[in-house]
KOLPAFI-841489 format. One record per residue (C-alpha): residue number from 1; x, y negated, z. Coordinates in Angstrom, 1 decimal. Layout:
% residues N
<n:NUM, px:X, py:Y, pz:Z> .
...
//
This chain:
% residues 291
<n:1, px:6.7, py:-2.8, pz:-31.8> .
<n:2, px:9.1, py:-5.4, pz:-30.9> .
<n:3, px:8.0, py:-7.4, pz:-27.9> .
<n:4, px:5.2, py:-8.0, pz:-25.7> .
<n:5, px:4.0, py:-11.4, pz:-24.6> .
<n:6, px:1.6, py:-12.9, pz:-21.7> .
<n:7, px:1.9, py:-9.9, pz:-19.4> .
<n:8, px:0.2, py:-9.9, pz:-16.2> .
<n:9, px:1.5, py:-9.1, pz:-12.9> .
<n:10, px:-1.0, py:-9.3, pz:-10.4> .
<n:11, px:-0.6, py:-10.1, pz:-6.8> .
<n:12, px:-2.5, py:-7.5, pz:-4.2> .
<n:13, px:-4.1, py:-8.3, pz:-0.7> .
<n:14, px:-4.7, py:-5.5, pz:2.5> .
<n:15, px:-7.9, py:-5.7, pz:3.5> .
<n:16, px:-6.7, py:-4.0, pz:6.4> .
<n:17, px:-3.4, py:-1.9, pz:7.0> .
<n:18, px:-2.5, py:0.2, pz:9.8> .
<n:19, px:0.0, py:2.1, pz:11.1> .
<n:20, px:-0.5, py:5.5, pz:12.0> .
<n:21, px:2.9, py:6.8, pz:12.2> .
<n:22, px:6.6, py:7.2, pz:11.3> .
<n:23, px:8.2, py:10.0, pz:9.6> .
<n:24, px:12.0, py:11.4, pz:10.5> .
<n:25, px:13.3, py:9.2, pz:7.8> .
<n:26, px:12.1, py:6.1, pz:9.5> .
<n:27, px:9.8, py:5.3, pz:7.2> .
<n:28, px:6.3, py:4.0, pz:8.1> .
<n:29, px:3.0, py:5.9, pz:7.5> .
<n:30, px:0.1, py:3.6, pz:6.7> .
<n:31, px:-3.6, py:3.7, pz:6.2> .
<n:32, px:-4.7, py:0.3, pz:4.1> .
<n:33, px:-7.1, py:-0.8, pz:1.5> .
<n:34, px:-5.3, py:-2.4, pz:-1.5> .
<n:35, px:-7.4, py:-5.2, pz:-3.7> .
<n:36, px:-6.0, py:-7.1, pz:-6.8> .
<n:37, px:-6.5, py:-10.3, pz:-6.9> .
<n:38, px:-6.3, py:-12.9, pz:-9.8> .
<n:39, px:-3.2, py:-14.7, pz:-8.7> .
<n:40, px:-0.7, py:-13.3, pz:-11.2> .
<n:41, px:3.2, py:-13.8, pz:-12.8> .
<n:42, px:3.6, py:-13.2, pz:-16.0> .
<n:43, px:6.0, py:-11.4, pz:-18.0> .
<n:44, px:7.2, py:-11.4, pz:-21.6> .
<n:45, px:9.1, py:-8.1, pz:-22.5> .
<n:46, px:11.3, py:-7.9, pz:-26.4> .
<n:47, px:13.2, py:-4.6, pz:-26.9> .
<n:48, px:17.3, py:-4.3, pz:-28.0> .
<n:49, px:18.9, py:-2.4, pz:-29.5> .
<n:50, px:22.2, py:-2.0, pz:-27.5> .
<n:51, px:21.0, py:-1.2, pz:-24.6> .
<n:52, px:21.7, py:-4.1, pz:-22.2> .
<n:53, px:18.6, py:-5.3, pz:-19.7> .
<n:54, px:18.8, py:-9.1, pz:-19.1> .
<n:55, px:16.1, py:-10.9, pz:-17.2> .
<n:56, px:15.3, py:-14.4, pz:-18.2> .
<n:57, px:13.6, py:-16.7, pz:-15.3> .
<n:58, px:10.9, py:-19.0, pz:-16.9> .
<n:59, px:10.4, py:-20.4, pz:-13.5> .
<n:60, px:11.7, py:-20.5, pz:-10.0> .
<n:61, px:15.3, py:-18.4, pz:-9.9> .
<n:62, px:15.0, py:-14.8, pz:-8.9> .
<n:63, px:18.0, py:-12.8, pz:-7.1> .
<n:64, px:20.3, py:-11.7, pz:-9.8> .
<n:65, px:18.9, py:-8.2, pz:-9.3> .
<n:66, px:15.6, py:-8.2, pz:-8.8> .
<n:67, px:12.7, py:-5.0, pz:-8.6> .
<n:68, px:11.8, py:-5.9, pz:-12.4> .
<n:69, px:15.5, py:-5.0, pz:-13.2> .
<n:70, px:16.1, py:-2.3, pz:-11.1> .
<n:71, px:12.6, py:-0.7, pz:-12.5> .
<n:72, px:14.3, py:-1.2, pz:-16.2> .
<n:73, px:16.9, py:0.2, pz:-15.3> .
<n:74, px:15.3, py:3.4, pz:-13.1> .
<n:75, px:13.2, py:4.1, pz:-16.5> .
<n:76, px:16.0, py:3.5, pz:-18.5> .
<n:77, px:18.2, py:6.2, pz:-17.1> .
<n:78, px:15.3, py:8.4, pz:-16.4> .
<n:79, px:14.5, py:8.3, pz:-20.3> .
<n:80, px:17.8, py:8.7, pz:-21.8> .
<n:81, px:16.6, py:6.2, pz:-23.8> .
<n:82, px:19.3, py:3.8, pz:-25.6> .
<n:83, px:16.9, py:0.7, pz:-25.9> .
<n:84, px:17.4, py:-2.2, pz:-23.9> .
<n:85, px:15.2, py:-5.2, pz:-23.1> .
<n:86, px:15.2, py:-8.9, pz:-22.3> .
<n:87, px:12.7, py:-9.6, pz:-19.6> .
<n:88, px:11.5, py:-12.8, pz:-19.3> .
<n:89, px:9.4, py:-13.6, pz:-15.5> .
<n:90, px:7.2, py:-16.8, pz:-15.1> .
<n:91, px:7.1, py:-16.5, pz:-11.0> .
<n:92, px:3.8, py:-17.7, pz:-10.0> .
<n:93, px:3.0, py:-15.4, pz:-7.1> .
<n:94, px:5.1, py:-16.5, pz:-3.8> .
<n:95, px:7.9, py:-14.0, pz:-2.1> .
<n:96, px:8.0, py:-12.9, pz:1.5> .
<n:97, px:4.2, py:-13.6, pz:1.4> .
<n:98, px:2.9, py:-9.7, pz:1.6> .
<n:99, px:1.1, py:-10.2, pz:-2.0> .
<n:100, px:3.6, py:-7.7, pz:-3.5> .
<n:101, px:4.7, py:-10.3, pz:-6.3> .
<n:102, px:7.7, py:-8.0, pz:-7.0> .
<n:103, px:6.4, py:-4.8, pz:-6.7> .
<n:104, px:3.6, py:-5.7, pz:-9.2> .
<n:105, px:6.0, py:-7.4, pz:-11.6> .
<n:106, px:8.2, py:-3.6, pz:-11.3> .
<n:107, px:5.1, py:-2.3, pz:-12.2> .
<n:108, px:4.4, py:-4.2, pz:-15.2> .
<n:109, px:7.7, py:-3.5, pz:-16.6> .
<n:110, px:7.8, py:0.3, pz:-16.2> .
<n:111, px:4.4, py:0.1, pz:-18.0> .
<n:112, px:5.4, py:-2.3, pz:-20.8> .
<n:113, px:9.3, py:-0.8, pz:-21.4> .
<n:114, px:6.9, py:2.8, pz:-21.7> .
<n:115, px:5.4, py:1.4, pz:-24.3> .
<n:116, px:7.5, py:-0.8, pz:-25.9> .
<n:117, px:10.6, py:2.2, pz:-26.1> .
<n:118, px:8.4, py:4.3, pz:-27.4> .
<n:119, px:8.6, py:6.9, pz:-24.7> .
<n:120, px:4.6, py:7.7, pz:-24.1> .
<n:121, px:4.6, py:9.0, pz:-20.5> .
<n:122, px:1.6, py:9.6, pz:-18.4> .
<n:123, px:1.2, py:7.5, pz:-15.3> .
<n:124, px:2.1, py:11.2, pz:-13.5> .
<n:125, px:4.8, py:10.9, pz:-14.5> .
<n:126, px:5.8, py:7.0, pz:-14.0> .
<n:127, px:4.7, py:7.3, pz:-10.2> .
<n:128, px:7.9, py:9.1, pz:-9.2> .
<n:129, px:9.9, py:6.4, pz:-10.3> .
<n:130, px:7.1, py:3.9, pz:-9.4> .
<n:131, px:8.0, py:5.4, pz:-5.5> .
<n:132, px:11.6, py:5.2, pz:-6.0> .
<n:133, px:11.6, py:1.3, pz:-6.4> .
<n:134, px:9.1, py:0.5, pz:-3.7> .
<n:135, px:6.2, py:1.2, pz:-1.2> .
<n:136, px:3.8, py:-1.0, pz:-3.2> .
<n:137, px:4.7, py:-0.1, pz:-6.8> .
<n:138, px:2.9, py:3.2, pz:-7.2> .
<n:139, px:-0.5, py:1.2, pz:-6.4> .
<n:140, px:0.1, py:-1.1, pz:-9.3> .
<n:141, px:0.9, py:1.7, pz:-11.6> .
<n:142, px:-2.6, py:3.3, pz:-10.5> .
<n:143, px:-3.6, py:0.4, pz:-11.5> .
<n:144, px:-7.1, py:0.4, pz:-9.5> .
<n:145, px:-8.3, py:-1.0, pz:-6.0> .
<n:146, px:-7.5, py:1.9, pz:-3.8> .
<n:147, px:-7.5, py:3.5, pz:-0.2> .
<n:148, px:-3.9, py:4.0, pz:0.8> .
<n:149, px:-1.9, py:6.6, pz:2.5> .
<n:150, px:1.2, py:7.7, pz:3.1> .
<n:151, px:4.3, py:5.7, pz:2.5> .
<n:152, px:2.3, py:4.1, pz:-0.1> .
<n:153, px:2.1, py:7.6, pz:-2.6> .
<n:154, px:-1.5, py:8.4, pz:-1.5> .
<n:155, px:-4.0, py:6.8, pz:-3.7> .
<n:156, px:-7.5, py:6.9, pz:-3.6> .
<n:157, px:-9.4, py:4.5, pz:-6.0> .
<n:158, px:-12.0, py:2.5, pz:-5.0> .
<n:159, px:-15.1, py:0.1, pz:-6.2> .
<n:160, px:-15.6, py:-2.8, pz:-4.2> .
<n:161, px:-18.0, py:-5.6, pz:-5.0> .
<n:162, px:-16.5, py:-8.7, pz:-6.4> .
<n:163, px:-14.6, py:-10.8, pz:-3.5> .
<n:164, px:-13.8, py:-14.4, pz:-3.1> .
<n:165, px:-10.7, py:-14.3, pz:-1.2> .
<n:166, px:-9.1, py:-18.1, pz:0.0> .
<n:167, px:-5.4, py:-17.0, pz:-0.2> .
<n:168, px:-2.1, py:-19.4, pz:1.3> .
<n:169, px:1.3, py:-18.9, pz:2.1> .
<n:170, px:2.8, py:-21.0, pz:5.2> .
<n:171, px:6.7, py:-22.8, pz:3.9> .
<n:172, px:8.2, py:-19.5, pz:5.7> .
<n:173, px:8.3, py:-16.5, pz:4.2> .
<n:174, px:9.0, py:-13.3, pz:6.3> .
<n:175, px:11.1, py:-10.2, pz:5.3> .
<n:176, px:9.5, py:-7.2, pz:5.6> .
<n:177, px:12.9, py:-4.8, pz:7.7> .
<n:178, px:12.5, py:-7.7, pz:10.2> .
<n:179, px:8.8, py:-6.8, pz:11.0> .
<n:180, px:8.6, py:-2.7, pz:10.7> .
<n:181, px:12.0, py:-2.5, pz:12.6> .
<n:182, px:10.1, py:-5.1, pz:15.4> .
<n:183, px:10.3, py:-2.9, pz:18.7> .
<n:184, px:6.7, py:-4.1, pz:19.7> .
<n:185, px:5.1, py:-2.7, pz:16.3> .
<n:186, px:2.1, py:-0.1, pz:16.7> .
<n:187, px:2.6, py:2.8, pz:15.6> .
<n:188, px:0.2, py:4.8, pz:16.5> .
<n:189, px:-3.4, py:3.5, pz:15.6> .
<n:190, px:-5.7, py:6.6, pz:14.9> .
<n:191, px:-6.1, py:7.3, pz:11.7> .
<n:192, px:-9.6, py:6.5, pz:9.5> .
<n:193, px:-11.1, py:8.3, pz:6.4> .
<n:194, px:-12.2, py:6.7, pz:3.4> .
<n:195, px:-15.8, py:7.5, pz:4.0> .
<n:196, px:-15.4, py:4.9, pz:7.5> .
<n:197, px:-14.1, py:2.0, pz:5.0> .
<n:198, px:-16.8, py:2.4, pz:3.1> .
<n:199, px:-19.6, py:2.6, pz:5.3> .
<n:200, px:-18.5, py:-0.4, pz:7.5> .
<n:201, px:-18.2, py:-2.6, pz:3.9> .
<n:202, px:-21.8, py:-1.4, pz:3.0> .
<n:203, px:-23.4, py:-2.0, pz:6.3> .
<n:204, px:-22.1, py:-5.2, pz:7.2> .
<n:205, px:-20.9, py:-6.7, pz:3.4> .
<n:206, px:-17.4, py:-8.2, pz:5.5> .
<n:207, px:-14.5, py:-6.5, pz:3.7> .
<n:208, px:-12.6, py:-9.0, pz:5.7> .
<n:209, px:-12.7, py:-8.8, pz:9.1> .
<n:210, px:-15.5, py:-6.2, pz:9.6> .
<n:211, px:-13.0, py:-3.2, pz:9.9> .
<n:212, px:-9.9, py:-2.3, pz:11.3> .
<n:213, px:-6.8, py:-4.9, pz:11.6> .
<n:214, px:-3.3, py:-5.7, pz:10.5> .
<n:215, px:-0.4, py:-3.9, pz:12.8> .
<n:216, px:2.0, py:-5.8, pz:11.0> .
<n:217, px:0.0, py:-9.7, pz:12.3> .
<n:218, px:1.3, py:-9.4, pz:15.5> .
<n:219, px:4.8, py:-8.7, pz:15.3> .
<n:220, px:4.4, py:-11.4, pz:12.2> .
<n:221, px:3.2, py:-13.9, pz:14.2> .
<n:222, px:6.0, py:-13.8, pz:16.6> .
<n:223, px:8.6, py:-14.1, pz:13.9> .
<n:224, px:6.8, py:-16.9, pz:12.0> .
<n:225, px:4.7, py:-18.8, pz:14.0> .
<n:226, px:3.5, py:-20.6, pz:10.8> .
<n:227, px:1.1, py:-17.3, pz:10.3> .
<n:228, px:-0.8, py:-18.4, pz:13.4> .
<n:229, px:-1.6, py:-22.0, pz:11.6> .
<n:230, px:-2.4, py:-20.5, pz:8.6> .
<n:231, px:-5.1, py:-18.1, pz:10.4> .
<n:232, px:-6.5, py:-20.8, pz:12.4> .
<n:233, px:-6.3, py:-23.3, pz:9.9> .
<n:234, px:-8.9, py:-20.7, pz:7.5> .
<n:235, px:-10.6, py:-19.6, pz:10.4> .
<n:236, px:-11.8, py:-22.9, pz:10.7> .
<n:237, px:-13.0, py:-23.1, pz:7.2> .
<n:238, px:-14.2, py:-19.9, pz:6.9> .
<n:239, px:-15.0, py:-18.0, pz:9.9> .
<n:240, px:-12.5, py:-15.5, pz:9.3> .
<n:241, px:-8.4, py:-14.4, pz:8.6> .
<n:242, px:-6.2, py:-11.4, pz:8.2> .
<n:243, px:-2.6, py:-11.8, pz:7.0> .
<n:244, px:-2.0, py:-9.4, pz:4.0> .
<n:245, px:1.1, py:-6.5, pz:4.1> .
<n:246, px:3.9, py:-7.8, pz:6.1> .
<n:247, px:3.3, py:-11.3, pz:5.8> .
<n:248, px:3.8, py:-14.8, pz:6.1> .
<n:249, px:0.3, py:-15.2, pz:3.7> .
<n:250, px:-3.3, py:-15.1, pz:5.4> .
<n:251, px:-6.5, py:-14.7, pz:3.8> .
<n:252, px:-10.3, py:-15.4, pz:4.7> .
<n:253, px:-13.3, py:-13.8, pz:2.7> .
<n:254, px:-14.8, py:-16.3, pz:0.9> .
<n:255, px:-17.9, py:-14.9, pz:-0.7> .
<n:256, px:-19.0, py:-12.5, pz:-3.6> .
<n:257, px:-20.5, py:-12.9, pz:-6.7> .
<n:258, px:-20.0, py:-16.0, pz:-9.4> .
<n:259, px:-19.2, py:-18.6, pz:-6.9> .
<n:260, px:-17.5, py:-19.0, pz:-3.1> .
<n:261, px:-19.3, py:-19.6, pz:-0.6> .
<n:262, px:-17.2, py:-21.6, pz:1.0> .
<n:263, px:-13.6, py:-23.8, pz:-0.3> .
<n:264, px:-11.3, py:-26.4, pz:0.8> .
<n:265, px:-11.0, py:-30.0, pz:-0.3> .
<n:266, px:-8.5, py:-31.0, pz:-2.8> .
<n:267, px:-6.3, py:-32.9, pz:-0.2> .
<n:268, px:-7.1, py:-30.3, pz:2.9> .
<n:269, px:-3.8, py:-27.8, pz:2.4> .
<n:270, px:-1.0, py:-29.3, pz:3.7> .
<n:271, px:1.3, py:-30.1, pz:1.3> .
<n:272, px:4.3, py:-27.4, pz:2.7> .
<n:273, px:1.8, py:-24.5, pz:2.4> .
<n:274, px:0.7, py:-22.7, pz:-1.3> .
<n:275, px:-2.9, py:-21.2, pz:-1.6> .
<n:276, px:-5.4, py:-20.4, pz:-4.3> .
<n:277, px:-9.1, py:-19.7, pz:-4.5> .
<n:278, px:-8.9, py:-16.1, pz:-5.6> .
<n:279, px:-11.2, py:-13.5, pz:-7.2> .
<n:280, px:-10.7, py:-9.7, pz:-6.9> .
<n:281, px:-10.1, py:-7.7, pz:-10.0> .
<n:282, px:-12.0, py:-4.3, pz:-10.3> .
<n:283, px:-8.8, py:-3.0, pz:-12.1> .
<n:284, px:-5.6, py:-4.0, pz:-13.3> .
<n:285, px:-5.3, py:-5.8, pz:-16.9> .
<n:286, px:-2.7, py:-2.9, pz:-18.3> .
<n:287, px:-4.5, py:0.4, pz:-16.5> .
<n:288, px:-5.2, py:1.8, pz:-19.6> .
<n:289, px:-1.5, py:1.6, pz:-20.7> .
<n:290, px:-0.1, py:4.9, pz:-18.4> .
<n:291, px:-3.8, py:6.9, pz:-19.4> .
//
């Protein structure tokens, strides 16, 4: 096997995410609800045979080292292997927009260079390395909808019913030190168990907005007031908001099943801001690759 073409990398939304503490290290302990979503990059993957890792950018320009080269390179060196790879990224997902764009498209090369050099290893034993490159990468290496925990290690999957999720990033994107280093942040919201998730979606059918909240919108909002346009701007449509991860994107349930309930008019998003209609994905496209 040569190459791999039309790969997807999926983007991810929070249907909540809280903070529940902070480790010595500094980093953050969380508590969220992680959903795929149909808003995707895609990513076409050829082997060499000398080694070298280039990455090709089929669309906007990505920084010269970006998480689909540094999770080449991670599995590279962790391998021994001496293949190489060019890596070619159609950027469809937006950065600084809390979707995990780059973390999913780290993902999708650890689990297409696995295959594609030959190597064979268990998703065990890519989540490691998944947790070296990033808090998010792990979950798209599970590769299902998932209760979080942790520093983004802990995951436990999760069906959901089909969602309908209105999905737009404001012109500003927000970078993610800026808000978890924000001295206002919570930091201490009691923690919840699965089993309360779960229950409150049941009872009440609102994934979004029926439980729990984003720590992270706050401290958001003050650094990017765009994030409070965006929330107002689909509560008005929809009746509900939440921003996802760290920000600047917002969300608004939009209904279940084979159609939304609810949409916006082809000239209604201003023309600065980016958003799709988005359905959830019970799994990601490549799970089975790591079983």
């Amino acid at each position: 096997m040569h190459s791999l073409w039309d790969l997807p990398a999926p983007a991810k939304v929070n249907l909540f995410l809280h903070i529940v503490g902070r480790r010595a290290d500094g980093y953050h302990l969380l508590q969220s609800v992680f959903v795929l979503i149909d808003w995707c990059d895609t990513l076409h993957v050829e082997r060499r045979d000398d080694g070298q890792l280039r990455r090709h950018d089929l669309g906007p320009a990505l920084p010269a080292d970006d998480l689909s080269l540094r999770a080449a390179r991670a599995l590279q060196t962790a391998s021994g292997t001496r293949l190489g790879a060019d890596i070619s990224v159609l950027k469809r997902v937006p950065w600084g927009a809390g979707l995990g764009g780059g973390s999913s498209d780290a993902a999708t090369v650890l689990l297409s260079l696995n295959r594609l050099w030959g190597l064979h290893w268990p998703r065990e034993r890519l989540m490691p390395l998944a947790l070296s490159l990033g808090a998010d990468v792990p979950f798209f290496v599970g590769g299902r909808n998932a209760f979080v925990e942790g520093i983004g290690e802990r995951l436990s999957p999760l069906s959901l019913p089909p969602l309908w999720l209105a999905v737009v990033k404001p012109a500003q994107g927000i970078a993610t030190a800026g808000i978890f280093g924000d001295p206002a942040l919570v930091r201490d919201t009691e923690p919840v168990i699965v089993m309360d998730f779960l229950a409150d979606a049941q009872l009440s059918q609102r994934l979004v907005g029926g439980f729990g909240r984003n720590d992270l919108q706050p401290p958001a909002q003050r650094h990017c007031p765009e994030v409070t346009q965006v929330a107002r701007w689909l509560e008005a449509r929809f009746g509900n908001s939440r921003m996802s991860g760290s920000g600047s994107a917002v969300f608004a349930r939009a209904g279940a099943g084979g159609q939304p309930e609810a949409t916006w008019g082809a000239d209604d998003l201003p023309p600065q801001w980016v958003g799709r209609m988005c359905r959830s994905l019970p799994a990601h496209p490549l799970v089975g690759w790591a079983d």
